[in-house]
Backbone as a ProteinNet text record, in pm:
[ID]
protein_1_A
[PRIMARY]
XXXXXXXXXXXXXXXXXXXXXXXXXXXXXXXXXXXXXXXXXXXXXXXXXXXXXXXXXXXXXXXXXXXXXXXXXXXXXXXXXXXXXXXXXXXXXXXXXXXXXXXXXXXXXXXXXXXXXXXXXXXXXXXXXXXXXXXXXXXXXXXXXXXXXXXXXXXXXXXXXXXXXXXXXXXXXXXXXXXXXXXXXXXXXXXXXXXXXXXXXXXXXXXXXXXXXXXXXXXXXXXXXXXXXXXXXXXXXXXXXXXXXXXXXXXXXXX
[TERTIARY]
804.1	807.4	665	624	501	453.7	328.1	261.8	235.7	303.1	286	261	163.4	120.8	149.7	172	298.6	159.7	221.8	102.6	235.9	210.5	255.5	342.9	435.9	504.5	609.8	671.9	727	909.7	1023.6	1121.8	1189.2	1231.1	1261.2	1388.7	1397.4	1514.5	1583.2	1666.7	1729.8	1617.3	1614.4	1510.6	1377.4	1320.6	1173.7	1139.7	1240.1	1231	1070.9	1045.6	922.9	901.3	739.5	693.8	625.3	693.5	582.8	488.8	395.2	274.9	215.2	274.8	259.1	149.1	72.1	-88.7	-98.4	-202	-240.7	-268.2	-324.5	-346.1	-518.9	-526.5	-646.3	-707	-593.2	-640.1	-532.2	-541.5	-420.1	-400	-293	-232.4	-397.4	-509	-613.2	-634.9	-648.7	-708.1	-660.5	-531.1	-431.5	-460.9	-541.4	-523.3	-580.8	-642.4	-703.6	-574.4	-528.3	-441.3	-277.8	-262.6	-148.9	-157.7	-313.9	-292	-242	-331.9	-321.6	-151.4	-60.7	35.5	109.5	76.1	184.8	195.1	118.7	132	275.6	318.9	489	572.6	557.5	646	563.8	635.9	634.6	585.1	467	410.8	394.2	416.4	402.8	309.5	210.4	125.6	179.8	178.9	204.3	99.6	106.9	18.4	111.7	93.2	187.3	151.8	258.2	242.8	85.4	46.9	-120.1	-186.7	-208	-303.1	-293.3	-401.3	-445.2	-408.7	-336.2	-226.1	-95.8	-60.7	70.5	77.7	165	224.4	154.8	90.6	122.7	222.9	205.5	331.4	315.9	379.2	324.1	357.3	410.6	479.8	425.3	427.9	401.6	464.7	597	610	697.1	716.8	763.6	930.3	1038.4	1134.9	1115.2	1001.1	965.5	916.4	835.3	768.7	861.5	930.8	1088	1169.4	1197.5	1262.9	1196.8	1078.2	970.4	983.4	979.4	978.1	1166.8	1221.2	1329.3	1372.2	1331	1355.2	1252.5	1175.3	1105.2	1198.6	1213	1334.8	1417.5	1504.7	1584.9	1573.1	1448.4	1399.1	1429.2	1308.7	1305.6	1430.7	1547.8	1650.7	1641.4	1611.2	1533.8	1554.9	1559.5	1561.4	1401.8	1373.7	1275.1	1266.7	1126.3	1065.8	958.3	939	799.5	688.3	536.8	513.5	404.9	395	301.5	235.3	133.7	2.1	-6.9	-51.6	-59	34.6	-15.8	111	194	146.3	267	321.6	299.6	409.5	509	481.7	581.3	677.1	608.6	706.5	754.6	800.6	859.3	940.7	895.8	995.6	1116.8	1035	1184	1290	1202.1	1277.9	1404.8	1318.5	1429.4	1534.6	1527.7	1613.2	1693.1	1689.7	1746.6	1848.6	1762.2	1825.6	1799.6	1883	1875.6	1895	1979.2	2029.9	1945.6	1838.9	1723.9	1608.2	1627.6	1533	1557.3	1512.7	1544.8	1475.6	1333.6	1196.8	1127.3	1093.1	987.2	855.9	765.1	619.3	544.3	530.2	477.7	312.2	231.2	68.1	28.6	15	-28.6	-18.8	94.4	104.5	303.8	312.9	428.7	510.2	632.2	696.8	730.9	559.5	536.1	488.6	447.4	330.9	229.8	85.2	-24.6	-109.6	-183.9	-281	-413.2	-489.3	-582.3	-563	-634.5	-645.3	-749.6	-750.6	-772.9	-877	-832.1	-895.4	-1067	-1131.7	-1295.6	-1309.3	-1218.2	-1287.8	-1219.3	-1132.3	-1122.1	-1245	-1292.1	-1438.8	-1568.1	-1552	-1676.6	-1663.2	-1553.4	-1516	-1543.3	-1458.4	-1515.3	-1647	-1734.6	-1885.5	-1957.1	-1927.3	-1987.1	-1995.9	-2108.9	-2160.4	-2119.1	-2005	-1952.4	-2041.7	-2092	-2146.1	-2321.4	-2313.4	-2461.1	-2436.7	-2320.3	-2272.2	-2248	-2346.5	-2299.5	-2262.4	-2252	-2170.9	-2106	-2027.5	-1974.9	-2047.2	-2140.8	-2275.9	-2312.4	-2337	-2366.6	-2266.2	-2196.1	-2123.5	-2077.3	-2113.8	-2102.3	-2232.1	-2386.8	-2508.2	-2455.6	-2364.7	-2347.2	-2264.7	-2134.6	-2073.2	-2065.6	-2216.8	-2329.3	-2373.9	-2449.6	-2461.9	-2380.6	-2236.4	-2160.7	-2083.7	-2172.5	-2108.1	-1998.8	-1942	-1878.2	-1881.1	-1856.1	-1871.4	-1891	-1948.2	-2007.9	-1843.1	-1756.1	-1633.6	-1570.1	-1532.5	-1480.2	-1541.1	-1670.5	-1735.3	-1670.1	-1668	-1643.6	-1477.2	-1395.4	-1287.5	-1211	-1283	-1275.3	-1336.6	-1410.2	-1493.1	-1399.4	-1305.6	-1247.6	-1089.3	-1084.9	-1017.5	-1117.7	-1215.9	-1328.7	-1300	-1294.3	-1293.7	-1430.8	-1508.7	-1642.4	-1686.3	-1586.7	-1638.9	-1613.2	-1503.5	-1451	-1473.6	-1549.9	-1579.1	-1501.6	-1409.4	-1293.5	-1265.3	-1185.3	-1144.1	-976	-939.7	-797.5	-712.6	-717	-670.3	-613.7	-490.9	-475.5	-520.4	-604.8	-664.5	-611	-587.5	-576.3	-401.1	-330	-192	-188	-272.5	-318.9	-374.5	-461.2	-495.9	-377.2	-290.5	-174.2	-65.5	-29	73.1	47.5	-87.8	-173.3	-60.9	-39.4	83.9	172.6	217.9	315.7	269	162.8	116.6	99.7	52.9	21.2	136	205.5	363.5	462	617.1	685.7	808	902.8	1022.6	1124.4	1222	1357.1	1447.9	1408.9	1529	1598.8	1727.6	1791.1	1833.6	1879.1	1920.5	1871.3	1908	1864.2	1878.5	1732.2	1716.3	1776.4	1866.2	1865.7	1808.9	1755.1	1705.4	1586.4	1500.3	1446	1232.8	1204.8	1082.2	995.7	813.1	722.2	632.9	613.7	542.9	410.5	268.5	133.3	62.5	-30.4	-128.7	-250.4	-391.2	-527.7	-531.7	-573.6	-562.1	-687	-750	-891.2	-869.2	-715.1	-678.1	-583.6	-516.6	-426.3	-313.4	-334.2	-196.3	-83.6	-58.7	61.3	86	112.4	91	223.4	232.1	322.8	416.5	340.6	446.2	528.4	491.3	578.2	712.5	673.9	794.1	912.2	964.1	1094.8	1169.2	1079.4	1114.8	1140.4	1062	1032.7	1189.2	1216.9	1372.7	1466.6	1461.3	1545.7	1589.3	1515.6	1550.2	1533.7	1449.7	1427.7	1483.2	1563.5	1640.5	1612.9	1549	1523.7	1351.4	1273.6	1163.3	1081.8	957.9	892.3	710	612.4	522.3	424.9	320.8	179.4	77.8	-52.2	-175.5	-246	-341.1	-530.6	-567.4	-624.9	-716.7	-878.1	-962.8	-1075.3	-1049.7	-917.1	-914.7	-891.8	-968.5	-896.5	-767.1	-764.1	-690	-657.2	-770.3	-798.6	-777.2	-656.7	-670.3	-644.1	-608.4	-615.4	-740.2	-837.7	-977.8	-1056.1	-1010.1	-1156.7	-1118.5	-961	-923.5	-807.7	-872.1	-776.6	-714.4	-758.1	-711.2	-615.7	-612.7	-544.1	-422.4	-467.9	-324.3	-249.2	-347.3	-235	-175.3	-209.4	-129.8	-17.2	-24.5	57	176.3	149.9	262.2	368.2	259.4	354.3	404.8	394.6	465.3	568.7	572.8	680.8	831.4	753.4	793	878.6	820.9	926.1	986.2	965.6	1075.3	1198.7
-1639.8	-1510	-1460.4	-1326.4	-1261.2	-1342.7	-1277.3	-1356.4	-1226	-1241.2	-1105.5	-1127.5	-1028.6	-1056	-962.1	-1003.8	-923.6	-880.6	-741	-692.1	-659.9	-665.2	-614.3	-645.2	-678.8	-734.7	-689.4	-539.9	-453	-557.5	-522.9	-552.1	-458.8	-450.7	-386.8	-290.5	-155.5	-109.8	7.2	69.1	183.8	323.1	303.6	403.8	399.1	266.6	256.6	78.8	126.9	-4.8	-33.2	-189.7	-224.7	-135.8	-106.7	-67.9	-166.6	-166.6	-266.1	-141.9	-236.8	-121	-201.6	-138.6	-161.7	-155	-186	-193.2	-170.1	-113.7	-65.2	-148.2	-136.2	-214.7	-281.8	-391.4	-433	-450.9	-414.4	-439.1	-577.9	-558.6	-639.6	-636.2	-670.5	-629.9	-619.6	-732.1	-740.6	-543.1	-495.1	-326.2	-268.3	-297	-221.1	-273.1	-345.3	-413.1	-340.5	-243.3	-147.1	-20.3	19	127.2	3.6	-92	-159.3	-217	-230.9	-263.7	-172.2	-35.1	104.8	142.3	129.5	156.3	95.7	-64.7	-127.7	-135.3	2.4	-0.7	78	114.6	179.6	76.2	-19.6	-12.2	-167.7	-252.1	-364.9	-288.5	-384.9	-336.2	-464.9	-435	-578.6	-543	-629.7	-612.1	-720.2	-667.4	-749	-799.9	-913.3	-919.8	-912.4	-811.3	-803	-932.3	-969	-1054.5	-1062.7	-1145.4	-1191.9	-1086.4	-1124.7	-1000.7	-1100.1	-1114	-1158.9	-1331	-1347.9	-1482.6	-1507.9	-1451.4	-1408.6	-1481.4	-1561.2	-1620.6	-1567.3	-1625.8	-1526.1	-1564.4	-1475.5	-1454.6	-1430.8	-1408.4	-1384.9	-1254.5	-1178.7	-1034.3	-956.8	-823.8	-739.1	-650.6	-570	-488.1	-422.3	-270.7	-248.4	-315.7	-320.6	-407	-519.6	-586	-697.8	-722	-601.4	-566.4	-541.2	-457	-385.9	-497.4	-578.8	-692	-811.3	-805.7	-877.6	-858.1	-688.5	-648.9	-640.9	-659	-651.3	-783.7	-899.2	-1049.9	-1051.6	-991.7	-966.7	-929.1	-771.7	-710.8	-806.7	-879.9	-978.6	-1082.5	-1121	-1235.6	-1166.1	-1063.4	-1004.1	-1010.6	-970.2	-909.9	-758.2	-721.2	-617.2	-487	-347.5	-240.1	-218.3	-192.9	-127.7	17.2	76.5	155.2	111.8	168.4	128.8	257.1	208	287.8	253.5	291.6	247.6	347.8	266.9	392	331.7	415.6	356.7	274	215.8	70.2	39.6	52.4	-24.4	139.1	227.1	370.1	337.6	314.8	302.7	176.7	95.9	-53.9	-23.8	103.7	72.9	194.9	295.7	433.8	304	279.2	184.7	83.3	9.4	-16.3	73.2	184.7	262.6	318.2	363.4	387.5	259.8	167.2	48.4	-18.2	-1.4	-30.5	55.2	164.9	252.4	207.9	97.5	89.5	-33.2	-11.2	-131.9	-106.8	53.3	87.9	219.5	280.1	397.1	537.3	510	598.3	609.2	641.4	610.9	704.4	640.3	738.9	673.4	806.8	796.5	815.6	747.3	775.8	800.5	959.9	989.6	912.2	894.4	893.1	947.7	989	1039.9	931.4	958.6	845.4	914.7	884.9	923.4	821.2	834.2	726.1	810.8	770.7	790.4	768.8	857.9	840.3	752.3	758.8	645.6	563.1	441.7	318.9	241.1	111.9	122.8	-29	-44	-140.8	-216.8	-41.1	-68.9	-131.3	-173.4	-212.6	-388.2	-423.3	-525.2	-579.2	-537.2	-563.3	-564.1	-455.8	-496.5	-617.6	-646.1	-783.5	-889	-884.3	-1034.3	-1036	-920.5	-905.2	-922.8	-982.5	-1059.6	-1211.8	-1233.6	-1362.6	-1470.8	-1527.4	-1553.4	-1678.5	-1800.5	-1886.5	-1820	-1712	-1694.9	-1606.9	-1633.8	-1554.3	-1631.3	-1606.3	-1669.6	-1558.3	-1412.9	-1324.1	-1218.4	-1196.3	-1060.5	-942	-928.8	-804.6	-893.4	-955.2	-1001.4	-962.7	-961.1	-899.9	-775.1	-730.5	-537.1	-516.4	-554.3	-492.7	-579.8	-652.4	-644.7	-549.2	-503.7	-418.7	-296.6	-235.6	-159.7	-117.3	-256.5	-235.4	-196.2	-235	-203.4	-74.6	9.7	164.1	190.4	104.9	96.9	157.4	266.8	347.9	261.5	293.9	222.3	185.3	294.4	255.3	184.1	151.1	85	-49.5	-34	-204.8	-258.1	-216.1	-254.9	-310.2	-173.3	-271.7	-395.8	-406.2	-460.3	-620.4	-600.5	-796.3	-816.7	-735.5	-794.1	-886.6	-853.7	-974.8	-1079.3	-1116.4	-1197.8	-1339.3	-1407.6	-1550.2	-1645.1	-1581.2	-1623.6	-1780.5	-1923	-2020.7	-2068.8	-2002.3	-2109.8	-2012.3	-1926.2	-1848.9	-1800.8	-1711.3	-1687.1	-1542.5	-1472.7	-1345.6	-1389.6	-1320	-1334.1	-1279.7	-1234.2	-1128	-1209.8	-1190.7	-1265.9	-1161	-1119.2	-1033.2	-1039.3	-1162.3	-1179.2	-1104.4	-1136	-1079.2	-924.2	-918.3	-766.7	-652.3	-730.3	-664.2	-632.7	-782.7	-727.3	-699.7	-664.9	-594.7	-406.1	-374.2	-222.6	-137.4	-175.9	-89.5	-20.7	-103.2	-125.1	-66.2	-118.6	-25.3	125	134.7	294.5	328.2	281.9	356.4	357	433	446.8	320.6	298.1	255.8	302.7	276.8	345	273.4	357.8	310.5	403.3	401	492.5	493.5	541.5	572.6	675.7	685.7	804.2	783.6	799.5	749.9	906.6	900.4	1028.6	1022.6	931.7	925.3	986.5	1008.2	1120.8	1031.8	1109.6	1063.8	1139.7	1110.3	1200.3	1131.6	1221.2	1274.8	1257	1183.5	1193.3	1208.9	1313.8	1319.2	1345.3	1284.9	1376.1	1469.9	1596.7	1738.5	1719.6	1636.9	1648.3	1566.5	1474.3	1424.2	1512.9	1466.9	1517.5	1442.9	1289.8	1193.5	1294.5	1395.6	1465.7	1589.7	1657.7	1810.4	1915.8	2013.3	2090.5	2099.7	1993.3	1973.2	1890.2	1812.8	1656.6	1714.5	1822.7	1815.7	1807.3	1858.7	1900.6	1760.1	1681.9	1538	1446.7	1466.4	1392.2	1397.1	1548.1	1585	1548.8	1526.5	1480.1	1346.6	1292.6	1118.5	1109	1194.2	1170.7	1309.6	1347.5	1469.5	1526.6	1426.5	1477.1	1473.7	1434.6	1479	1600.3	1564.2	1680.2	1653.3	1733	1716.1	1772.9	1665.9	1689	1635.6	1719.4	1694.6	1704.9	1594.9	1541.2	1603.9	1725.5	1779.8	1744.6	1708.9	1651.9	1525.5	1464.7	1332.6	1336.1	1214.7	1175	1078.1	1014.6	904.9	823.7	771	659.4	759	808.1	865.8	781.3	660	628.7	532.8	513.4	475.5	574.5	707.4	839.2	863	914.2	994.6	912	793.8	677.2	758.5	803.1	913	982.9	1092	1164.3	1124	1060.5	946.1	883.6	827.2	789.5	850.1	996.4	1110.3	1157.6	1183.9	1215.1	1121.5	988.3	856.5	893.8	886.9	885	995.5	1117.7	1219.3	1200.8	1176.6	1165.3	1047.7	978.7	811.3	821.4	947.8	962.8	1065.6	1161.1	1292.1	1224.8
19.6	-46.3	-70.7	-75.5	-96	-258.1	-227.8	-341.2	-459.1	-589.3	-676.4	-789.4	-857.7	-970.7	-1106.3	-1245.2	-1279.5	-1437.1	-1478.7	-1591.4	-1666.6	-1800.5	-1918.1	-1932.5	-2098.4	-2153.7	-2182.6	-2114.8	-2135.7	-2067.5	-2098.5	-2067.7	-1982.6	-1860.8	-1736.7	-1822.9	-1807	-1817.4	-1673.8	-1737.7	-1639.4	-1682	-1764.5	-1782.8	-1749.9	-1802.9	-1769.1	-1699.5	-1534.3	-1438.4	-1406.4	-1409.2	-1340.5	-1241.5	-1215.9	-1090.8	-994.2	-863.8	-774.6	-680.1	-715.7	-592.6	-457.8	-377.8	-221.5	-200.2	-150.7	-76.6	56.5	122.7	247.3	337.5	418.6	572.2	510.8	523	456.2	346.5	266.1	76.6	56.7	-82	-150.7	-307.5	-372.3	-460.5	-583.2	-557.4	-645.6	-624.8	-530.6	-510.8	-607.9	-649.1	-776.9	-883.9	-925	-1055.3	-1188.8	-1180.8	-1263	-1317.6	-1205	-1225.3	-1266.2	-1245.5	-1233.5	-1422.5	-1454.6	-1571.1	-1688.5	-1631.4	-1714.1	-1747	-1605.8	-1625.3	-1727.8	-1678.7	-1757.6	-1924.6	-1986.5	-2131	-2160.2	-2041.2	-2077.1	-1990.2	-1907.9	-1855.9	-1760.2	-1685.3	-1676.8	-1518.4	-1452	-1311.8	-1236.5	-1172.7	-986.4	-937.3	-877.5	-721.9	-671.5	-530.6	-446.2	-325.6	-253.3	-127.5	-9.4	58.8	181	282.2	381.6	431.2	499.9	581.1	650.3	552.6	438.5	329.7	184	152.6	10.9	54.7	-68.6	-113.8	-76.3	27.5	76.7	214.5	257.6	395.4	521.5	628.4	730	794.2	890.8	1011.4	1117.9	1249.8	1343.8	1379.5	1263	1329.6	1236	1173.3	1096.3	1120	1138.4	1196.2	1046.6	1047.9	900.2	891.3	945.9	899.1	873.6	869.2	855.8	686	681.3	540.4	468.6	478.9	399.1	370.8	456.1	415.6	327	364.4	200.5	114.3	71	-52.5	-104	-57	-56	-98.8	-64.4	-125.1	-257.5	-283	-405.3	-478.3	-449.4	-554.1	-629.6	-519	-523.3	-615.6	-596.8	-725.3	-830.3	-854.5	-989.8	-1057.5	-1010.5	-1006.6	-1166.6	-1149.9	-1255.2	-1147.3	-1273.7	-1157.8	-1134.1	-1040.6	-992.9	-940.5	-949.9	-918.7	-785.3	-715.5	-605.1	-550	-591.7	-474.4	-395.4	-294.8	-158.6	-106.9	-89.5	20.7	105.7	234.9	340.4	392.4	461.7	546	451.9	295.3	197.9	161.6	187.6	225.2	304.9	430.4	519.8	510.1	457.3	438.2	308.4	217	88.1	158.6	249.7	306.7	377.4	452.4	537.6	446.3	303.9	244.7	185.4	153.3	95.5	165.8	299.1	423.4	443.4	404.4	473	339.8	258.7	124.2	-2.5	13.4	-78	-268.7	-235.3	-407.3	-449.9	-409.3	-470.9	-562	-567.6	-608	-661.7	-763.1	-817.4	-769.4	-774	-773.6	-648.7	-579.8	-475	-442.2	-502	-435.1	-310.6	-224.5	-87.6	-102.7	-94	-117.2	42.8	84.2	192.5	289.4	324.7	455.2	496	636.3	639.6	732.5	746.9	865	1016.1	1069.1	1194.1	1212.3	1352.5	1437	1426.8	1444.5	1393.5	1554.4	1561.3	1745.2	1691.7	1553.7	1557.4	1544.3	1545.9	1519.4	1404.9	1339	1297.4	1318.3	1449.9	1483.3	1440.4	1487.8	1424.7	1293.8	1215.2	1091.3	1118.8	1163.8	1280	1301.9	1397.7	1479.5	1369.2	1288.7	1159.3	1108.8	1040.6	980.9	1081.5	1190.4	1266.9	1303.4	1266.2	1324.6	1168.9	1054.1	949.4	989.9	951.5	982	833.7	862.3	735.2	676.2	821.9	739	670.4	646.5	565.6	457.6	382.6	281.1	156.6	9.3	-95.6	-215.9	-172	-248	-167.2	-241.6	-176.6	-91.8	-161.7	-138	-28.3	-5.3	171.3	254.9	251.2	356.3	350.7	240.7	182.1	312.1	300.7	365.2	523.5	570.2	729	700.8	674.2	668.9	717.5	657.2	620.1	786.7	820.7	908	1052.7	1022.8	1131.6	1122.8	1042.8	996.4	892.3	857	783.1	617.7	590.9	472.8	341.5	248.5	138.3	52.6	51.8	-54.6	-12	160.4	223.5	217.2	223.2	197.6	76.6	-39.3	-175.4	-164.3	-92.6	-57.1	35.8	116.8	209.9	149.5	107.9	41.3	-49.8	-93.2	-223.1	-117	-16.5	93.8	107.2	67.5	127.6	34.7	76.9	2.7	52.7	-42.5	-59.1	-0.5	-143.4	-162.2	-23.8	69	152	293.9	274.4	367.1	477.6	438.5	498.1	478.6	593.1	521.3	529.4	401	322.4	427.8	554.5	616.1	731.2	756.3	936.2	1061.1	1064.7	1129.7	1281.9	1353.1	1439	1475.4	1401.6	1388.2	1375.7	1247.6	1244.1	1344.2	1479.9	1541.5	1671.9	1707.5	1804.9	1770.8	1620.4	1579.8	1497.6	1605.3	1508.8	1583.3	1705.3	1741	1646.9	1601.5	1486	1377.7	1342.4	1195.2	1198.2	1304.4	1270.3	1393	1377.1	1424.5	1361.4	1368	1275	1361.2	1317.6	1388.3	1388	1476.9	1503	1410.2	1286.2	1163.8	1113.2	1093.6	1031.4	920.3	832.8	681.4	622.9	477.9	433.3	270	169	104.4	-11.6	-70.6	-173.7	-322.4	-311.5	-471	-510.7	-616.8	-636.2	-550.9	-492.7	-409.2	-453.9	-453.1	-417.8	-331.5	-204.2	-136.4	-167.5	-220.3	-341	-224.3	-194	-122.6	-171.2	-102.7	-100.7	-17.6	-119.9	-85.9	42	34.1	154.4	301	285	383.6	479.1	612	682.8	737.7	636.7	692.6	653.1	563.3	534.2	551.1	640	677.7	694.5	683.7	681.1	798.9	873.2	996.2	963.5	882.4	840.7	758.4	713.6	594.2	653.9	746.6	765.3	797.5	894.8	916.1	787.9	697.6	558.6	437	467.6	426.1	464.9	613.2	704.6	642.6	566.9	555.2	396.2	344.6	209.4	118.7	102.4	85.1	-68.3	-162.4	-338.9	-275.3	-180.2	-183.7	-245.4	-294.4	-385.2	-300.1	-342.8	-278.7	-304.3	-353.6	-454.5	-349	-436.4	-358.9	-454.2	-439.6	-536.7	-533.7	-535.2	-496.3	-494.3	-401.7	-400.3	-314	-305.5	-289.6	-77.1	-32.3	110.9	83.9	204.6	218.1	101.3	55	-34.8	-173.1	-217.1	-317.2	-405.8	-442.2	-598.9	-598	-533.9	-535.5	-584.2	-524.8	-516.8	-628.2	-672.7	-806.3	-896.3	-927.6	-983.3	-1114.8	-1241.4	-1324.7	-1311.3	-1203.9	-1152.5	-1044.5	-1012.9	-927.5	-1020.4	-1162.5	-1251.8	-1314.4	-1338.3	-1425.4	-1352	-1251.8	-1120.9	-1101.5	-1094.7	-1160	-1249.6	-1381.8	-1460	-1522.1	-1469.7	-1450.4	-1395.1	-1277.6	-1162.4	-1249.6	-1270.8	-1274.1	-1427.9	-1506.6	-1613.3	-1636.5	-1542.4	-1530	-1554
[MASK]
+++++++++++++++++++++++++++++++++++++++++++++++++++++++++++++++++++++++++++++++++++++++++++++++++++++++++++++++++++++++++++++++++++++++++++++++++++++++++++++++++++++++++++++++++++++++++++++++++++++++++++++++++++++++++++++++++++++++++++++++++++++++++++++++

């Protein structure tokens, strides 16, 4: 089972179910732990490590029914209602959860991204990482300035070492899985269902994973869908505008 880490003392209800927060392609549940703590002063919060990511199993597959069905034996443990929400890769692996298994979950926020396939890749940061020279590293910031050097944007360095397992010089990441299952990540799959429970849509107003082309598809499957934007924020919106991603939450999350 994924590896998850649980904040606040709060007791799960119908009203105010735990939240688990999905993580992206290259983070892990540690990325949430700031906003995961904030929340949990109303309400009981999960991080999780998706599979080949953090503290979590690898595997030899990654593909999102694969993910959906992770978080889905999570649920299961908990046995508690839940709420979920996911950015990025952990967007699409909590959308397919919810398409697949609608009565597992009450709430669902989508953090920019839509359920399409995607034409970039995301490989280059792949190739940065295996291009750190791990045996000459005794902090993090060493491999932030190779990072650095392999173009790699300064906010992205900061997240990216926090996969880094310093003492034993390792990255937390099955990279290798990661790189022949990118197909997969930045593609959608042929799943069907249809999630009616109440969703949002959370975007950075400065990104374009979510566009006015998406909507009609987005209804198609998610039918109580609603649909907000950061303004200021890219991709990485609860990094750039952590505040405002959390107001946006718990708005949503207690309508």
């Amino acid at each position: 089972m994924l590896s998850y880490s649980e904040f606040g003392d709060h007791t799960p209800t119908d009203a105010t179910p735990a939240l688990i927060i999905v993580h992206g392609l290259y983070g892990s549940g540690r990325n949430w732990g700031v906003i995961a703590k904030r929340l949990s002063d109303s309400r009981p919060v999960i991080t999780v490590d998706m599979r080949n990511h953090g503290q979590s199993p690898r595997a030899p597959t990654h593909s999102y029914p694969d993910l959906a069905d992770d978080l889905a034996q999570v649920i299961n443990h908990l046995n508690v209602p839940v709420d979920v929400c996911g950015h990025s890769m952990g967007g699409k692996a909590a959308m397919v959860l919810a398409l697949q298994n609608p009565t597992l979950l009450r709430r669902l926020i989508v953090a920019d991204i839509a359920p399409v396939a995607y034409g970039h890749t995301q490989q280059m940061f792949i190739d940065a990482m295996r291009a750190v020279d791990l045996t000459t590293l005794s902090r993090r910031s060493d491999a932030e300035s190779q990072l650095a050097e392999a173009g790699v944007e300064r906010a992205l360095q900061s997240f990216f070492t926090q996969s880094l397992d310093v003492p034993n010089k390792r990255w937390r990441l099955n990279l290798d899985v990661l790189e022949a299952e990118m197909p997969k990540i930045i593609g959608w799959p042929d799943v069907a269902g249809q999630f009616d429970g109440p969703t949002l849509f959370l975007s950075g107003g400065a990104s374009g994973y979510v566009g006015p082309q998406h909507r009609d598809h987005i209804k198609s499957l998610f039918p109580a869908a609603r649909f907000a934007k950061l303004p200021g924020a890219g991709h990485w919106l609860h990094a750039e505008k952590p505040r405002k991603f959390e107001a946006a939450v718990r708005v949503f999350l207690d309508a």
